[in-house]
DRENDO-1510 file (C-alpha; in Angstrom, 1 decimal, always signed):
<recs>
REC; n; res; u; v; w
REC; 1; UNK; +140.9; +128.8; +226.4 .
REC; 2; UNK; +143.5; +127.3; +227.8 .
REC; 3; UNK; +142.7; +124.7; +231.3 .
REC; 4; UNK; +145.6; +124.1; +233.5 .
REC; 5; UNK; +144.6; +120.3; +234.0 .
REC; 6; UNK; +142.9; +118.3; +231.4 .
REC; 7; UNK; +140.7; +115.1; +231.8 .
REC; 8; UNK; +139.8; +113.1; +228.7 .
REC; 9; UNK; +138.8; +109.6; +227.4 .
REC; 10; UNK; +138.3; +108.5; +231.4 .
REC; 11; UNK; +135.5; +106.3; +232.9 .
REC; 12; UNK; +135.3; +107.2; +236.8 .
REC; 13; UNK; +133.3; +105.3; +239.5 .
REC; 14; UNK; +134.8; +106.6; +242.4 .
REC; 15; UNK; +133.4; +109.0; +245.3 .
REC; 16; UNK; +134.3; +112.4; +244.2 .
REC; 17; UNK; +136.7; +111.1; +241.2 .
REC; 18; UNK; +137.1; +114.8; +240.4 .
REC; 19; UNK; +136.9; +116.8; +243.5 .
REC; 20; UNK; +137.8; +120.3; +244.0 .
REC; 21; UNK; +139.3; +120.4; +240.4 .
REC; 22; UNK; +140.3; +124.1; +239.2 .
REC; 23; UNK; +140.2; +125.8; +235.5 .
REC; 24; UNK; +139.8; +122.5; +234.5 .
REC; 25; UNK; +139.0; +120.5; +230.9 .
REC; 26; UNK; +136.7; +117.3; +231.4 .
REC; 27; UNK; +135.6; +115.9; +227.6 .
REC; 28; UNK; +134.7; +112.5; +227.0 .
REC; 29; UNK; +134.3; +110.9; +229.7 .
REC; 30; UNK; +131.6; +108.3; +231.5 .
REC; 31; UNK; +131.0; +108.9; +235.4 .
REC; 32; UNK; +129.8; +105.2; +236.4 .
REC; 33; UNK; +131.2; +101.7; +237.3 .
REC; 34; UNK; +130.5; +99.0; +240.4 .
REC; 35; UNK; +132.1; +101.4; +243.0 .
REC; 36; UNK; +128.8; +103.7; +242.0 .
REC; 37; UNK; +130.8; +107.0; +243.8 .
REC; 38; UNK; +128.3; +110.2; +244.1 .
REC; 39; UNK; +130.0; +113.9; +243.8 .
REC; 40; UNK; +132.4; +113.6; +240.7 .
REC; 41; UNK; +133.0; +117.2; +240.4 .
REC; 42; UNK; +132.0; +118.6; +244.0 .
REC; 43; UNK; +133.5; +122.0; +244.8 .
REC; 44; UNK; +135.0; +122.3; +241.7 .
REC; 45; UNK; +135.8; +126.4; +239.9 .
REC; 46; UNK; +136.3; +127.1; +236.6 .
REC; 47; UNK; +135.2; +123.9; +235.1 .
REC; 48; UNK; +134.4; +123.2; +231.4 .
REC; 49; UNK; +132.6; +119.4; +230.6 .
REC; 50; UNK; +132.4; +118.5; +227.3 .
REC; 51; UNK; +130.8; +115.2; +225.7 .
REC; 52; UNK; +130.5; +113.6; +228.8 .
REC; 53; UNK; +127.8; +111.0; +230.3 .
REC; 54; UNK; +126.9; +111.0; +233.4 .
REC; 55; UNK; +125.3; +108.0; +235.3 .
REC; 56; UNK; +125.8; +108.7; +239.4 .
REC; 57; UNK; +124.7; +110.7; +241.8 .
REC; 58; UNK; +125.3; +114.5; +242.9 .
REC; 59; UNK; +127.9; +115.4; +240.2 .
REC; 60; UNK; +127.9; +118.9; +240.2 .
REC; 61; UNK; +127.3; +120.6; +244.5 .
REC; 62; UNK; +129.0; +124.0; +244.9 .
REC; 63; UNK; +130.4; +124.4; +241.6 .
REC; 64; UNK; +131.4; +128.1; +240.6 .
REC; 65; UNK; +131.8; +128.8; +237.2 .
REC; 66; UNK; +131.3; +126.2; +234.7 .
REC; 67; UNK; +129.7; +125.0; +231.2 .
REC; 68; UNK; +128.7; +122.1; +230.7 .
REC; 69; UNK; +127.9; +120.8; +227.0 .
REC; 70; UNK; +126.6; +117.8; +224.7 .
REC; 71; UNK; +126.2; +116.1; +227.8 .
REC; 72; UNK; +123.8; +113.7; +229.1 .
REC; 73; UNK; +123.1; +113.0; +232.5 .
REC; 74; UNK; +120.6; +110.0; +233.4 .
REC; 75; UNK; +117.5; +108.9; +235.5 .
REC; 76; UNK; +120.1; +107.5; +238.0 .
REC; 77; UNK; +121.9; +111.0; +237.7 .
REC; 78; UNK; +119.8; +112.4; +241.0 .
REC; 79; UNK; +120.2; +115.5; +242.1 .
REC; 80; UNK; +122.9; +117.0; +239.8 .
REC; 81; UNK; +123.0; +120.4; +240.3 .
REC; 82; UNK; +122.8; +122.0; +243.9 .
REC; 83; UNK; +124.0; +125.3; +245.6 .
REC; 84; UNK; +126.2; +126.1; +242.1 .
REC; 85; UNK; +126.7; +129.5; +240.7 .
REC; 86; UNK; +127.2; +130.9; +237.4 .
REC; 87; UNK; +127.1; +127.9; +235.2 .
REC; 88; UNK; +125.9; +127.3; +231.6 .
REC; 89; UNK; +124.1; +124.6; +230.2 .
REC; 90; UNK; +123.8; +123.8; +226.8 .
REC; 91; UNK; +122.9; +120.8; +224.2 .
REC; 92; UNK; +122.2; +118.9; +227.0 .
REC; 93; UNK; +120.3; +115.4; +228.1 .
REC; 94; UNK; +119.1; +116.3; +232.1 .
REC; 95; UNK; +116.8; +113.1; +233.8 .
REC; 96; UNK; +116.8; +112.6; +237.4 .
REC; 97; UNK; +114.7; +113.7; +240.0 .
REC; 98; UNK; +116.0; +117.4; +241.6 .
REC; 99; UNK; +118.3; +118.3; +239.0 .
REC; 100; UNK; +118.8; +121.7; +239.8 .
REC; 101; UNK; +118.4; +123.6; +243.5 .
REC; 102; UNK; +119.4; +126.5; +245.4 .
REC; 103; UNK; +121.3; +127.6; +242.3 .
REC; 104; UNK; +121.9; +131.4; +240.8 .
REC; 105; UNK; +122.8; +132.5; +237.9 .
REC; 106; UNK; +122.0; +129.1; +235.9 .
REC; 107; UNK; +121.6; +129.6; +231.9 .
REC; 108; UNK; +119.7; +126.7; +229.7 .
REC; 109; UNK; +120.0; +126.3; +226.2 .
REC; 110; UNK; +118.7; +124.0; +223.4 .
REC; 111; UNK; +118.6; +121.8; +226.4 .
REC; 112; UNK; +115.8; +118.0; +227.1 .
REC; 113; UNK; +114.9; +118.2; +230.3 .
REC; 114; UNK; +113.0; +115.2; +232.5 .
REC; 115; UNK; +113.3; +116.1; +236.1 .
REC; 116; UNK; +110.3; +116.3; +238.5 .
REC; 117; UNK; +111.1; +119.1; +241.0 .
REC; 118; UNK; +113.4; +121.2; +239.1 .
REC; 119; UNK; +114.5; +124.1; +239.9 .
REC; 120; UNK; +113.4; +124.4; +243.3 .
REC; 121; UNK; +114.6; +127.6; +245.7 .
REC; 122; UNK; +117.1; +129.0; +242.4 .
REC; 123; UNK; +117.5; +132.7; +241.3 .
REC; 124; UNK; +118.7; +133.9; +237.7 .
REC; 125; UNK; +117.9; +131.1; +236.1 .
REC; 126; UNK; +117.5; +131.4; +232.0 .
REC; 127; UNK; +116.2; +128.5; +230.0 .
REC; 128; UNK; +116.0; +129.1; +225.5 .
REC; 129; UNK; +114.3; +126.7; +223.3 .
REC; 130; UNK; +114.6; +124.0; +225.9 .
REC; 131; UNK; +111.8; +121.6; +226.5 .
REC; 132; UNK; +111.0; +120.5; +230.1 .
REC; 133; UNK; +108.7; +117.7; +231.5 .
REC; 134; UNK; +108.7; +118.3; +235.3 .
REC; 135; UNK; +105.6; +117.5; +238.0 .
REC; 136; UNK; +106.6; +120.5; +240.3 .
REC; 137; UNK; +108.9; +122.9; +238.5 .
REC; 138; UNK; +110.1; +126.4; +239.5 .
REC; 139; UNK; +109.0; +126.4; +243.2 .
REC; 140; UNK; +110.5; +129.6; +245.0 .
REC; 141; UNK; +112.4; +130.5; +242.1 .
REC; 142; UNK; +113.2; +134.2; +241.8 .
REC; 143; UNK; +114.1; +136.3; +238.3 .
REC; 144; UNK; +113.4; +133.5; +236.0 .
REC; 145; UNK; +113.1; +133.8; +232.4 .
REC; 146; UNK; +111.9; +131.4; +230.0 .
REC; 147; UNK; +112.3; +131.9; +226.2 .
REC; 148; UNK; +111.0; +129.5; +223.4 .
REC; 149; UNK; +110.6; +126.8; +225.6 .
REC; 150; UNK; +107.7; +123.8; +225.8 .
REC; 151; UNK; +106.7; +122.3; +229.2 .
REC; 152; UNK; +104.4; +119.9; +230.1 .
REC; 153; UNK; +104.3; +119.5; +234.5 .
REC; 154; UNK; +101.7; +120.2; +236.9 .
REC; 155; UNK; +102.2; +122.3; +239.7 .
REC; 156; UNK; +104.4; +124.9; +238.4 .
REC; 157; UNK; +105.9; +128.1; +239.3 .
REC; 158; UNK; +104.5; +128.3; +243.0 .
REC; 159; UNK; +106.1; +131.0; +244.8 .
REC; 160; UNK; +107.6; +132.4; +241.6 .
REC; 161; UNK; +108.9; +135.9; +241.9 .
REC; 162; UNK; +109.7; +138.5; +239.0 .
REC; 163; UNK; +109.7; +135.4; +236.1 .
REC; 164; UNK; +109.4; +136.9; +232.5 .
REC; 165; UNK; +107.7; +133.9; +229.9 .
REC; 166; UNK; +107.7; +134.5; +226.3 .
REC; 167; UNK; +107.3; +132.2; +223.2 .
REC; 168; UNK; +106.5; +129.1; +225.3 .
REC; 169; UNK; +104.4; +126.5; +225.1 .
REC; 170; UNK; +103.2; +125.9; +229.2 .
REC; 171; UNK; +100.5; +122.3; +229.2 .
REC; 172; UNK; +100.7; +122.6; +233.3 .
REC; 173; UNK; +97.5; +121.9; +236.0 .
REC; 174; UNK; +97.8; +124.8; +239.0 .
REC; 175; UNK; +100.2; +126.9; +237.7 .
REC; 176; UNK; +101.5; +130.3; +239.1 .
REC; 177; UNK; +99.9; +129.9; +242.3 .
REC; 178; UNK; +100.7; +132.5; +245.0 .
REC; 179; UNK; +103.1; +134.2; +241.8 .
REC; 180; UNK; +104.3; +137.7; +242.1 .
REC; 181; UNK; +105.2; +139.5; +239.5 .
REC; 182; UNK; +105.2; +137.5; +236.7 .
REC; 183; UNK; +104.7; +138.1; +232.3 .
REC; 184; UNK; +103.8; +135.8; +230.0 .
REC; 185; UNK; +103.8; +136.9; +226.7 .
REC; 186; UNK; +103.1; +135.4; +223.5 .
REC; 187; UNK; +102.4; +131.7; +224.8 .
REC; 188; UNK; +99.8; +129.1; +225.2 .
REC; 189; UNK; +98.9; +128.4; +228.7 .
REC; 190; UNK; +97.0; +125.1; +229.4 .
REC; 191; UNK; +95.6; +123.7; +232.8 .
REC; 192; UNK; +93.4; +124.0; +235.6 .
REC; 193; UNK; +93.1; +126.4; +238.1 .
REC; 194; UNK; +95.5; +128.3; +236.5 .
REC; 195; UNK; +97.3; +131.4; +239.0 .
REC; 196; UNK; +95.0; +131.0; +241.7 .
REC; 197; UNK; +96.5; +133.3; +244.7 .
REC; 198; UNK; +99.0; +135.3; +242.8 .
REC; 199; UNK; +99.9; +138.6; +242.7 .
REC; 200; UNK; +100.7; +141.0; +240.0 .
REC; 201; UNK; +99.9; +138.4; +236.8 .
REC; 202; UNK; +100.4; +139.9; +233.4 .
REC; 203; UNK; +99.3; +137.7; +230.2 .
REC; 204; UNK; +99.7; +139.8; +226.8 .
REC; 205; UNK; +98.5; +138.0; +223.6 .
REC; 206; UNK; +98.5; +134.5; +225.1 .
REC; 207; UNK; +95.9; +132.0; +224.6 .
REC; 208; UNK; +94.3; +130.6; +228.1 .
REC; 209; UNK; +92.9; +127.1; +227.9 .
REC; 210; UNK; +91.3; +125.0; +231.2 .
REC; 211; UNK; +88.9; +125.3; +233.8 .
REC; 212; UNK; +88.2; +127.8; +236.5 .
REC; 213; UNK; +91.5; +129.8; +235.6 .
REC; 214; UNK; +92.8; +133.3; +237.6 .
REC; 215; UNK; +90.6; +133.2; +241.0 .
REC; 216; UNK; +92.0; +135.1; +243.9 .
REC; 217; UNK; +94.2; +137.3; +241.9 .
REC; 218; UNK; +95.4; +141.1; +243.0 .
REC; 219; UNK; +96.9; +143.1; +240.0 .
REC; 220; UNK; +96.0; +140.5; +236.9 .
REC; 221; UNK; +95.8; +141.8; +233.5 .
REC; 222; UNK; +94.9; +140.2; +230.3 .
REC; 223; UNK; +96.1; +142.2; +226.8 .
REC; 224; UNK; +94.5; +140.9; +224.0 .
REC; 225; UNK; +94.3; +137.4; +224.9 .
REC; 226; UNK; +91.7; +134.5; +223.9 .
REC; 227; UNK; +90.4; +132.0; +226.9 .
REC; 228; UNK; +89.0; +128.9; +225.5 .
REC; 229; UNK; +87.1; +125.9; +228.0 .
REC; 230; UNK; +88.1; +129.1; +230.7 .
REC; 231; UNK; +84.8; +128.5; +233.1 .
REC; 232; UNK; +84.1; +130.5; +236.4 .
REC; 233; UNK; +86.7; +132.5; +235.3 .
REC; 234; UNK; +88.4; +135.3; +237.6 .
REC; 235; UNK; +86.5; +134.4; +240.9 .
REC; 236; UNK; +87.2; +137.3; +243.4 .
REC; 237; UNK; +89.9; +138.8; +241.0 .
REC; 238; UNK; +91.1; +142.5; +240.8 .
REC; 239; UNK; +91.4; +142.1; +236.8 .
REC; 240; UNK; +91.7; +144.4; +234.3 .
REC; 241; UNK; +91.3; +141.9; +230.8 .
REC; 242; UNK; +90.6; +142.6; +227.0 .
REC; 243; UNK; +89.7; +139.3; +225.7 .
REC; 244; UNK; +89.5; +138.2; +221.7 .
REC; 245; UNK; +87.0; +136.2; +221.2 .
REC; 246; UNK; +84.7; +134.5; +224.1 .
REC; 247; UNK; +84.8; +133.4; +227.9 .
REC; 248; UNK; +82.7; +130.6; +229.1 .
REC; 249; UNK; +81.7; +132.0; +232.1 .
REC; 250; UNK; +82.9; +134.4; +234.7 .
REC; 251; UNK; +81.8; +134.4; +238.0 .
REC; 252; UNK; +81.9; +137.1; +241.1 .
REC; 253; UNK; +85.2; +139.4; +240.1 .
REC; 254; UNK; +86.2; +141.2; +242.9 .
REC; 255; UNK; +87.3; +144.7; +241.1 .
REC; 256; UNK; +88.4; +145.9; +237.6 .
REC; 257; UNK; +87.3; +145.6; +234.4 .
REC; 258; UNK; +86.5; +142.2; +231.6 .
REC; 259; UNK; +85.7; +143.3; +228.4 .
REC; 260; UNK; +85.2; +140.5; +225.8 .
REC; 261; UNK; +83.3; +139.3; +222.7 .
REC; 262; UNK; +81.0; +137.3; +224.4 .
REC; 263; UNK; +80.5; +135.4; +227.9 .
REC; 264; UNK; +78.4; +132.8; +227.7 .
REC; 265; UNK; +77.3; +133.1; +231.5 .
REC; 266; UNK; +77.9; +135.9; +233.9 .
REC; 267; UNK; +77.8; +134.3; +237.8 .
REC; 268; UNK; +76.6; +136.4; +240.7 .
REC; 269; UNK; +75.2; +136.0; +243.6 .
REC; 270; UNK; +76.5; +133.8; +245.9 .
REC; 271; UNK; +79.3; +135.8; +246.5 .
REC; 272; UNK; +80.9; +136.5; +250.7 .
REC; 273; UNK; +82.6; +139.4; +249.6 .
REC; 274; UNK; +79.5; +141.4; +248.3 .
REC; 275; UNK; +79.0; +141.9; +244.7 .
REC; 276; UNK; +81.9; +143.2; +244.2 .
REC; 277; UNK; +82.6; +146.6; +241.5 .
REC; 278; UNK; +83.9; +145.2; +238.7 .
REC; 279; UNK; +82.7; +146.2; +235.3 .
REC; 280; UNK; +81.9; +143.6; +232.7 .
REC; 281; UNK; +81.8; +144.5; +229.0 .
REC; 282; UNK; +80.4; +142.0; +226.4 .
REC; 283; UNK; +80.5; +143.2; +222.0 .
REC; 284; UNK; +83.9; +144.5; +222.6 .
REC; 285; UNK; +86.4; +144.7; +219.4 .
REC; 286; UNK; +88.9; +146.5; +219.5 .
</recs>
């Protein structure tokens, strides 16, 4: 493609060194210095960043259109993507806190993330084979899809609406809580408390591991999945689960049906919402 300007072998310090920049090359080229400038490339269209590093603050606000690749932005690199749209991401080295926000149409490949709260308030976001360590990822983010991807975080995906998970390796504590509409297939799941409050939760052959996991839920159902370490599982639930292999315990579903190997402990009893209707198989194979 052909760019009608053309930026290469540059270092810029300077507040918004590239502002407003149109169908526009930028390859090799360092964004820091002593004059320590935010906004490098602030409302900037039709952009294509190649090779670049990327040391200040707030380099890509309002930017339509763009790919950015082999870059690295660092630690000091805060905030780096907010209120963009339709931009692609690959081969990438993302730090800093907040790297992306209020964003749409965002696509992530092959890319090493380390950003606590990312991707807060975005919509159409795609991440492939990227991995992500992040202590509040995904809050309020609508249409998200996440495809061969490890993550390691804590309280992720609250407020999550119509996500699709597949392939991906998720080590989070409280995840998917008040979720709607969400898949996972195919995936390891580990953490604590896991999709308390959500709302339409689907797992299908995914392997559920941590304590007191899917309490509160309306809509969850579990296809041929295995729960290991999974205590007082499904606590006022409306759950309809086929489980391979064991549960540690269950206690007080709301609705549905659990069918399972084994379960170590059935808890009833001490229930405020009544005993609740929900039928509990044990010896099931399928």
């Amino acid at each position: 493609m052909e760019y009608e300007k053309e930026y290469r072998n540059q270092c810029y310090d300077e507040e918004r060194a590239l502002y407003g920049v149109r169908n526009t090359l930028v390859e090799h080229c360092v964004f820091d210095g002593p004059a320590d400038g935010e906004s490098a490339l602030k409302e900037s269209k039709n952009i294509a960043v190649r090779n670049c590093q990327f040391m200040l603050r707030y380099p890509f606000w309002h930017v339509e259109q763009g790919v950015i690749e082999n870059c690295t932005m660092s630690e000091g690199c805060r905030a780096a993507l907010w209120y963009d749209t339709d931009v692609t991401i690959n081969d990438c080295d993302m730090g800093g806190i907040k790297a992306l926000r209020e964003c749409t149409k965002m696509s992530l490949h092959n890319c090493h993330i380390v950003s606590p709260e990312f991707s807060w308030r975005c919509a159409d976001v795609t991440l492939k084979e990227c991995d992500l360590t992040s202590e509040y990822p995904f809050f309020e983010t609508k249409r998200l899809v996440l495809d061969n991807c490890t993550m390691k975080g804590k309280y992720s995906f609250q407020y999550v609406e119509d996500a699709t998970i597949s392939n991906c390796n998720l080590d989070t504590k409280d995840a998917f809580w008040h979720s709607r509409n969400v898949t996972v297939v195919d995936s390891t799941v580990k953490g604590e408390y896991l999709g308390w409050y959500a709302e339409n939760l689907k797992f299908v052959r995914c392997k559920i591991i941590g304590t007191q996991p899917l309490c509160y839920v309306k809509g969850l159902i579990l296809e041929d999945c295995t729960m290991e370490g999974t205590d007082l599982s499904f606590e006022y639930s409306d759950v309809t689960a086929d489980i391979v292999g064991d549960i540690m315990s269950v206690k007080n579903p709301l609705s549905g049906r659990i069918r399972a190997w084994h379960i170590g402990e059935i808890v009833r009893g001490d229930s405020v919402k009544g005993d609740g209707n929900c039928e509990i198989v044990t010896g099931y194979r399928r």
